[in-house]
Structure formats: structure tokens, C-alpha cells
C-alpha positions in Angstrom: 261.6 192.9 179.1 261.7 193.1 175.1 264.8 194.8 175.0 266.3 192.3 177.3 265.1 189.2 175.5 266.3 191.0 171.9 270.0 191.7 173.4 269.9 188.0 174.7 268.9 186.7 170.8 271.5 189.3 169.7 274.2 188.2 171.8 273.7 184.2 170.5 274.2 184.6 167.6 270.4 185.3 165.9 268.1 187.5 164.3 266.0 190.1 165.9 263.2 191.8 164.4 262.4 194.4 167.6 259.0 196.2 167.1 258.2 199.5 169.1 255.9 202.7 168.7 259.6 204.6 169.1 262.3 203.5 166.5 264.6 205.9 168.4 264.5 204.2 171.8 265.1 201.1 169.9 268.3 202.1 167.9 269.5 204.1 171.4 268.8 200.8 173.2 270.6 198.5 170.6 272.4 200.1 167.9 271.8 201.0 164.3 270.5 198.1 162.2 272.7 195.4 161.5 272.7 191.6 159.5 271.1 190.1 163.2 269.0 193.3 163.8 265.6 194.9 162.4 264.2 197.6 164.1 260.9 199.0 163.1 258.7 201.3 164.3 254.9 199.5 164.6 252.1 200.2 166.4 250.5 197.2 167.0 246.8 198.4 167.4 247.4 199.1 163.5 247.0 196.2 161.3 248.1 197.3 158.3 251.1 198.4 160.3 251.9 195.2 161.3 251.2 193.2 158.0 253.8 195.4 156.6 256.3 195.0 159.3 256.3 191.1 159.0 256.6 191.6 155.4 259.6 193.1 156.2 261.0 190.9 158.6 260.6 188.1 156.1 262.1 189.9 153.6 265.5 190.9 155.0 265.9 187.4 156.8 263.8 184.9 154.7 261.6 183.4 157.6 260.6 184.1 161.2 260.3 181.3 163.7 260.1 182.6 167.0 257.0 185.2 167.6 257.1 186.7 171.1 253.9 189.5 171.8 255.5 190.9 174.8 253.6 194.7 174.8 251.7 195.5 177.4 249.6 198.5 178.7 247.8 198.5 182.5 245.0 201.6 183.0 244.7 201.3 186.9 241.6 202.4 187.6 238.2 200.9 189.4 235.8 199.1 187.2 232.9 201.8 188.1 236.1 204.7 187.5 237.3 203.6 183.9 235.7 204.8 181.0 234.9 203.3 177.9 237.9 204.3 175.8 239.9 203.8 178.9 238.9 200.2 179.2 239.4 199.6 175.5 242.4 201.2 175.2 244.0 198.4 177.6 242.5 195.3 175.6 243.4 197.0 172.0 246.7 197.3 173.0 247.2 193.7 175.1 244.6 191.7 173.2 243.7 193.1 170.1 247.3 194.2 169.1 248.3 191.3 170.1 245.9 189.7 167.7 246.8 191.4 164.9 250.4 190.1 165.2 248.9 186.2 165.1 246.8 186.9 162.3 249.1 188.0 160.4 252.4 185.8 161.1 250.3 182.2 161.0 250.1 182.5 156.8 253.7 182.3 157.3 254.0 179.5 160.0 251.5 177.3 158.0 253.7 177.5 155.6 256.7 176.6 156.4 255.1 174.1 159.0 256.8 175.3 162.1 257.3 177.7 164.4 256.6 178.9 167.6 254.3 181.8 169.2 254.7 183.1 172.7 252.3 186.0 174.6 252.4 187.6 177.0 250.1 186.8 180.1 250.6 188.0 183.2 250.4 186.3 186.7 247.1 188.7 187.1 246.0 186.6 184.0 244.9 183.6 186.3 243.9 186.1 189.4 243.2 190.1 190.1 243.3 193.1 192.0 241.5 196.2 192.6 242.0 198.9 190.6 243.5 195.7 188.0 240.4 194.7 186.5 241.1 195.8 182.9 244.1 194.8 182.9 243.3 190.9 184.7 240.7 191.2 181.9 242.9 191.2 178.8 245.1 188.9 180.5 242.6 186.7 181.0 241.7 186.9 177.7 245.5 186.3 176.1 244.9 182.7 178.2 242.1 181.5 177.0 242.6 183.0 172.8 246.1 181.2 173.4 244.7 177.6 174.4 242.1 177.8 171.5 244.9 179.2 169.3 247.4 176.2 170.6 244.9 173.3 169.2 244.2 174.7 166.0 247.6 175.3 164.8 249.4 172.4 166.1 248.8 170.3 162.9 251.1 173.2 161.0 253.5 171.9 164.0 253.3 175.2 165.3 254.1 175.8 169.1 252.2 178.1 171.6 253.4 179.2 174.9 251.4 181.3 177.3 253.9 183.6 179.5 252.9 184.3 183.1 255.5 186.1 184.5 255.4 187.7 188.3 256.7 191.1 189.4 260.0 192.0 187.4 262.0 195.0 187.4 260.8 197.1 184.1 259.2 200.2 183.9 256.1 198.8 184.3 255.2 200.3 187.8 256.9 203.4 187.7 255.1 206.7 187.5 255.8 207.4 184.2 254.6 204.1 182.8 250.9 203.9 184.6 247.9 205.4 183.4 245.2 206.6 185.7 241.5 206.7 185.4 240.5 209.8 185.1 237.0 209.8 186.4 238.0 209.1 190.2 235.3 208.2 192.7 236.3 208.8 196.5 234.8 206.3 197.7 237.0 203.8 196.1 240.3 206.0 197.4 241.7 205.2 193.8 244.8 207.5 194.9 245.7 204.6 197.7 245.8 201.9 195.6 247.7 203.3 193.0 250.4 204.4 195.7 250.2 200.7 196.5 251.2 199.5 193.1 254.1 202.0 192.8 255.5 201.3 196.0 256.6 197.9 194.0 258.6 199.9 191.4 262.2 198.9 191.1 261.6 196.5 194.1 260.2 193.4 191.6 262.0 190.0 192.3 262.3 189.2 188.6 265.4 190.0 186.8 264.4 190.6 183.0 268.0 189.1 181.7 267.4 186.5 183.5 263.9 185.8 182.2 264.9 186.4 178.3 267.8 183.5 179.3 264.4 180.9 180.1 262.5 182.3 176.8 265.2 181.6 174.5 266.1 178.4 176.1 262.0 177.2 176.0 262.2 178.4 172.7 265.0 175.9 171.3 262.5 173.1 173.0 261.2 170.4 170.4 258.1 170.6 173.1 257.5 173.9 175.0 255.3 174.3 177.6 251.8 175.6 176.8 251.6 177.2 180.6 254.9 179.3 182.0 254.8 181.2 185.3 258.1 182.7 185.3 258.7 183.9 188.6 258.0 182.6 192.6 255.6 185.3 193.1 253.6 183.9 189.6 253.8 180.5 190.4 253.0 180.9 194.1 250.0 183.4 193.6 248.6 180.7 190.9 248.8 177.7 192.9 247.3 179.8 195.7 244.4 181.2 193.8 243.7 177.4 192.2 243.5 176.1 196.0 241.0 178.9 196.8 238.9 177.9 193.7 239.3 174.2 194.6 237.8 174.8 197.6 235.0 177.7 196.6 234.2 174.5 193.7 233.9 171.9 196.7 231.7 174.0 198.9 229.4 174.5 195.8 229.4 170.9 194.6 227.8 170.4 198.8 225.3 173.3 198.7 224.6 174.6 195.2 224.9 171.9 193.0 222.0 169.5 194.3 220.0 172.2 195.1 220.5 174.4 191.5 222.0 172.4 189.0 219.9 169.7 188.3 217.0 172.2 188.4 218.8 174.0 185.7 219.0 170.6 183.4 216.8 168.3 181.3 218.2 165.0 183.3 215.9 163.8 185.8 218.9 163.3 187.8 222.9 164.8 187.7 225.7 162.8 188.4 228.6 164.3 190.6 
């Protein structure tokens, strides 16, 4: 999906600064370095790695504007299955990495009062799955750091978008790309659902050309969207999972709320 949206940039006419744990794959993908193109080999869980590699994007093209944290790492495995380093592994990479990226870039957004900051949520950001739950985890987490991270930098008149995309044909799902849970429990017939998740590889609906088109159009926007779903399945699945929370909310206003609630407050009464 990266490389797509960075030969898209490319291909208009602007800058890229592409990022990777493996500067090979990057200049094998696109090319040596050129005027438009920075390739540097980060690992984003590193922050002094990434404070230097914004250094040097600034330096060989004087600003950045568009910030896209598009890496992402899935560890299928059962909550009770995944270790501890397993489990953190998922969110340093998605979350904290992603982090580290923001933290560093915004000195330079303040500054120059603009700009515009995109991550990378997933559809299984607003809903999950078994076997997904670290995974839907950091999602979830990109969501909510992004709508806290959207108010406080909009007086610098940066922009945040939050990028929900569905199934798309990457590497993602294939067997070289997962990482299992080591510490498998039978009862949970880990095996079966990993099958499950595979059995999606190279059959995805979204096109990645196709979504690096949207991104650098949203990105020429005066007002981006904060929320993106890019994808049928995304937007589907998330309208779906808010009518099923609309209603679990509705049948808990009727039963729980009069019952629980104002037991749980100060007011001598609660108004619904």
C-alpha cells in the first residue's frame, strides 16, 4: 500500500520520503534516489531513528507537508494464546511507532502552520475478530490518539485524517506476512482461524493504486475528512457494527440504565 501511494506522489510530480526497515526493497521497488525520491531505511519502533530520518527529509527538500503512518504489523493469535512480547510487539509497531513519527514531525508542522497527518486504522479499528484482538487493539487505539491528536493541533492549522481501509490486495494476508502465536491452545483451534484469514489472500476487493489515487486527492483538500473508510467492505462492516451497538445501547437504556445507573450517581434522579 506504501509503495503504491509513493509511485502515485512520484508519478505527479512530488516528493517522496519512503521509510522501510529494508532500503533495498525500497530502491528495487522504485529506483535509486532521485530530486522527488528519499529512501531511508527506519525502523520506526526506534526514535532516535526516526528524529534523524525527518531531519533528513527536511533537509534535502526544505519541508514536509503530507505525513502518512501507513506500517502495520497483525500477530494472529487468541487473547489467552499471545504472550506478552507478542502482544507488545503489535502495538510498538502500529501504535507506538507510529507515535514516534507524530512526535517528532509536529515541531515542524507548528512551525510552518500547516500540514497534514494521516494513520493508518484499519476497518478492525471500529470492530474485531478472533484471533484479531491485538491487532483491533492498536487499531483502536490509532482512533482514539488521532481524534485527541486532531483538536489539539488544529490551531497550528494542521490536518488529521484517520484511514480505515477494508480488505486490499497487499501482502498482508499471505503466509509470509502473518505471525503466529506461538503458545497455541487447542481448544481455541488457533490453526482454523488462521487458515480462515489466509484464505483472503490475493482475493481482497481493494486495489492499492486505486486507494493511493483517494489519499493524494484527500490530501490536496483545504478540509479533509477526520474519518475515511476506504473500501465497501470498511464502510459496510462499520455501519453494521454501529447498528448493532445502537441497538445493544437501546436495550440497555430499557433494562440497565434505570436499574444501575442512577445507583451508581450522586443525583437523586438521572435524566435519559
Amino acid at each position: 500500500m506504501g509503495l503504491e501511494v509513493a509511485k502515485t506522489v512520484l508519478a505527479k510530480g512530488d516528493k517522496v520520503i519512503a521509510t522501510s526497515r529494508s532500503l533495498v526493497e525500497q530502491i528495487g521497488s522504485n529506483g535509486e534516489a532521485s530530486a522527488n525520491f528519499l529512501p531511508l531505511k527506519v525502523d520506526i519502533t526506534n526514535e532516535e531513528e526516526v528524529k534523524l530520518a525527518i531531519e533528513k527529509g527536511i533537509e534535502a527538500f526544505g519541508e514536509i507537508e503530507v505525513v502518512l503512518n501507513n506500517a502495520g504489523y497483525n500477530h494472529l493469535g487468541n487473547i489467552e494464546e499471545l504472550s506478552d512480547a507478542e502482544f507488545r510487539e503489535t502495538m510498538n509497531v502500529n501504535l507506538f511507532g507510529m507515535t514516534n513519527v507524530i512526535r517528532h514531525i509536529l515541531p515542524h508542522l507548528r512551525k510552518q502552520k500547516s500540514g497534514h497527518i494521516i494513520n493508518t486504522s484499519s476497518m478492525m479499528g471500529y470492530m474485531s475478530y478472533p484471533a484479531n484482538g491485538s491487532y483491533s487493539a492498536s487499531k483502536f487505539a490509532v482512533i482514539g490518539l488521532s481524534e485527541a491528536l486532531a483538536q489539539e493541533v488544529a490551531p497550528f492549522g494542521v490536518k488529521v485524517t484517520i484511514l480505515a481501509p477494508g480488505t486490499f490486495r497487499t501482502s498482508f494476508m499471505s503466509e509470509s506476512s502473518l505471525a503466529i502465536a506461538k503458545n497455541k491452545i487447542d481448544d481455541y483451534n488457533l490453526e482454523q482461524q488462521v487458515e480462515i484469514f489466509r484464505s483472503y489472500d490475493g482475493k481482497q476487493l481493494g486495489n492499492p493504486a486505486k486507494l493511493a489515487e483517494v489519499l493524494y486527492d484527500i490530501s490536496n483538500l483545504p478540509e479533509p475528512p477526520l474519518h475515511l473508510p476506504l473500501g465497501t467492505d470498511s464502510y459496510q462492516s462499520i455501519i453494521e457494527q454501529r447498528k448493532r451497538k445502537q441497538l445493544n445501547w437501546k436495550n440497555g437504556k430499557s433494562y440497565l440504565y434505570p436499574r444501575i445507573l442512577n445507583k451508581v450517581n450522586d443525583e437523586k434522579s438521572y435524566s435519559l
